[in-house]
N, C-alpha and C positions, 0 to 999 in steps of 0.2 A: 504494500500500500504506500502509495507516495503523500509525503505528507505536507498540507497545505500550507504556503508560505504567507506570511504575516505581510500586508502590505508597506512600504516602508516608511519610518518612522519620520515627519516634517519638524523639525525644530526651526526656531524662529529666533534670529540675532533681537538682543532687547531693543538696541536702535532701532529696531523694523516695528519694537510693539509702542514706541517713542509716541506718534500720531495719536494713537486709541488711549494711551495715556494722558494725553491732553487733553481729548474729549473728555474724559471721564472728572479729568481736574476740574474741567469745566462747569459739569453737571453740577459736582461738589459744591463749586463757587456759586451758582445758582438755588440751592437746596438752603446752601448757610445762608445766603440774602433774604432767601423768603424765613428762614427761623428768625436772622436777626432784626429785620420788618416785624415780625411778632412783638416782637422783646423792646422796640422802640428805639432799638440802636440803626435809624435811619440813614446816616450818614456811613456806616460800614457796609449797612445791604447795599448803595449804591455804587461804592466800590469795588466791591466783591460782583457785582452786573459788570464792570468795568472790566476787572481782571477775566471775567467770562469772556467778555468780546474780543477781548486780546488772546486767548487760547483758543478763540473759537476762529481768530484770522490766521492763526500759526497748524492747527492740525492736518488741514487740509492742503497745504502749500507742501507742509515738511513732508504730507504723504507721497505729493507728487515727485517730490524732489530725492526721496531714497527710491522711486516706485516701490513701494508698497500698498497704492491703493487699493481696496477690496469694497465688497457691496456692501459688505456687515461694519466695514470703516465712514459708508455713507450713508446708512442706514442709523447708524450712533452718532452720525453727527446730525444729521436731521432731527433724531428727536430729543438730543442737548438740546438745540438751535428751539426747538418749543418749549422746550421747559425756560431756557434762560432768557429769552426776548418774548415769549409769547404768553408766561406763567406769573416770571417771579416779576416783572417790572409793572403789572396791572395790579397784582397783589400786594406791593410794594406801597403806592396809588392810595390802593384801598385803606389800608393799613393805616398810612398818614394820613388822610385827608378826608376819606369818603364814608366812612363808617357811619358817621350820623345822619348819611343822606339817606339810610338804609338802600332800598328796592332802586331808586335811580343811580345810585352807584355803583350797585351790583352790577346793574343790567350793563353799565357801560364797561365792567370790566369784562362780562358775557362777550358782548360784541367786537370787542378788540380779541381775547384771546380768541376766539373763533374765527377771525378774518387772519390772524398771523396763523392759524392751522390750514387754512387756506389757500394762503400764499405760499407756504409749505410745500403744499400737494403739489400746487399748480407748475413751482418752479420744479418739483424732482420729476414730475411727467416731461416738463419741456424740457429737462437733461435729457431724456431719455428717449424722446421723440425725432425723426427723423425728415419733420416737416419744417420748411425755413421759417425764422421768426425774425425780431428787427435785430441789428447790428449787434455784436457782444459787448460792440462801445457800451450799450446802454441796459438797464434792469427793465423789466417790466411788472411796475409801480414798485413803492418804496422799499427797500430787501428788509427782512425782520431784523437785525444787527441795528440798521438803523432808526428801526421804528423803535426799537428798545429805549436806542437812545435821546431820541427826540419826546416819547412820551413822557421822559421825566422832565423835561422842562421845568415844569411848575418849581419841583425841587428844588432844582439848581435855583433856580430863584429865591425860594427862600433862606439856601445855604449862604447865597452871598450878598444876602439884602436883610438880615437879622431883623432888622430894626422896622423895617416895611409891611405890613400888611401881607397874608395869604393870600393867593388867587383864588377868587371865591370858588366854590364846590359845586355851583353848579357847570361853571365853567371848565371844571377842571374834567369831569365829565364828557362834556361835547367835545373837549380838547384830545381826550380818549377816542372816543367815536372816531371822528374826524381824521387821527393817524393811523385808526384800523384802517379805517376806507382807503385811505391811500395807499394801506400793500396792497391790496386786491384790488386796484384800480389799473387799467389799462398805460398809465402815463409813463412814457420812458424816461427813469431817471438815471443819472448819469455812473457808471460803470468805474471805480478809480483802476479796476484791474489789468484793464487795454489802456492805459492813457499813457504815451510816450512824453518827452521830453527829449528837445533837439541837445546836442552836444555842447552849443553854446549857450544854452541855457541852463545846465545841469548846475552849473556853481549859485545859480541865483534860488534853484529851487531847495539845494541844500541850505542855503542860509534861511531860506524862508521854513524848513522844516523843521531849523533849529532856532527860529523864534516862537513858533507856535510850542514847540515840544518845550519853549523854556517860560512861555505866559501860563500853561497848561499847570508847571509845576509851582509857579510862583503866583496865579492867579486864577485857581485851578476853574472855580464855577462861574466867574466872569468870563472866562475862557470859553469852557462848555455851553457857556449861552452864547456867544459870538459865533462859535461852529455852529451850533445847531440854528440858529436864527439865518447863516448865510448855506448853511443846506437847505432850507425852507425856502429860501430864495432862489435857490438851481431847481427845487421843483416847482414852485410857483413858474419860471421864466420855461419848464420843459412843459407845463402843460400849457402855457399861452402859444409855443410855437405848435405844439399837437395842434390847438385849437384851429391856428391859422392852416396847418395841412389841408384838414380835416373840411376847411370852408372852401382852400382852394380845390380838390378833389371831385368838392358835391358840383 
């Protein structure tokens, strides 16, 4: 009788499991944000969202870069990517701000995580799809990383304006709404992943990235609302040129 050979055994260099370990840092980072949102320590949950987006823009690069990508590597990172922009930052929200609105706070954090599971879907079909879509210059409507971080808005505003008034609660609500709608909205926003820089220009954009990365640390939530206030403005300016397409077309 011959005897059946064992098929052979795959080990895996830890470099190679380096990516899925960043996912999973990630998740962590998101899970502590919504405990520490619990507990009132608000300014840590939003860093610890922070540290998510930074692990969540490094897993998937470093994957490509040892190849190691796998499906169960893009499968783990789609459903961090719902927990930590589409979970813990509505919850977060809630947490601060919304609690006493009871039913219309809820709801609005209903509708925002529903629309970032949405945009979810929509983007891992059109990886996956074989039919042409617009330019990879550009997303199609706001990617969840950044809706994360434009929905805190409101925060950052209170972290670096102490002394100022809250944004009232009902506001803060439609302010939710409003940036769900925009992932699942049709509007091309702009893509940082294709965007070159000419060779003479590369020295200007270094010094420009080491002014932001040094207001960022030394002014960090005046910072945060300057980016996010001038992200809000490349989509405002993407859907007015949509708009004009869309007129010359018909």
């Amino acid at each position: 009788m011959s005897s059946q050979t064992k098929p052979p055994r795959k080990d895996f260099a830890l470099i190679h499991l380096l990516p899925n370990m960043l996912t999973i840092g990630s998740i962590c980072a998101g899970l502590t944000a919504i405990r520490a949102g619990t507990q009132g320590d608000f300014l840590t949950a939003v860093l610890l969202i922070f540290a998510a987006c930074v692990l969540d823009g490094l897993d998937g690069r470093l994957a490509r870069a040892l190849k190691v990508d796998s499906k169960m590597g893009a499968e783990l990172d789609s459903l961090a990517d719902f927990l930590n922009f589409g979970v813990a930052p509505p919850l977060l929200l809630y947490f601060w701000a919304l609690q006493d609105t009871r039913s219309a706070g809820w709801l609005s954090v209903l509708i925002y995580t529903v629309c970032c599971v949405v945009r979810l879907a929509r983007f891992n079909v059109s990886t996956k799809s074989t039919e042409p879509t617009i330019s990879r210059a550009y997303f199609v409507g706001v990617p969840s990383p950044a809706g994360a971080m434009l929905v805190m808005l409101p925060m950052y505003l209170s972290f670096a304006f102490t002394d100022r008034p809250l944004v009232p609660d009902a506001l803060i609500s439609l302010y939710m709404v409003a940036i769900g709608l925009l992932m699942i909205s049709r509007i091309p926003t702009w893509s940082f992943k294709t965007t070159r820089v000419s060779r003479e220009n590369v020295k200007y954009f270094l010094v420009a990235v080491a002014f932001v990365g040094a207001a960022v640390l030394t002014y960090a939530w005046i910072a945060l609302i300057v980016l996010c206030l001038a992200y809000i403005g490349t989509v405002a300016w993407a859907l007015l040129v949509h708009r004009r397409k869309r007129i010359r077309k018909g």
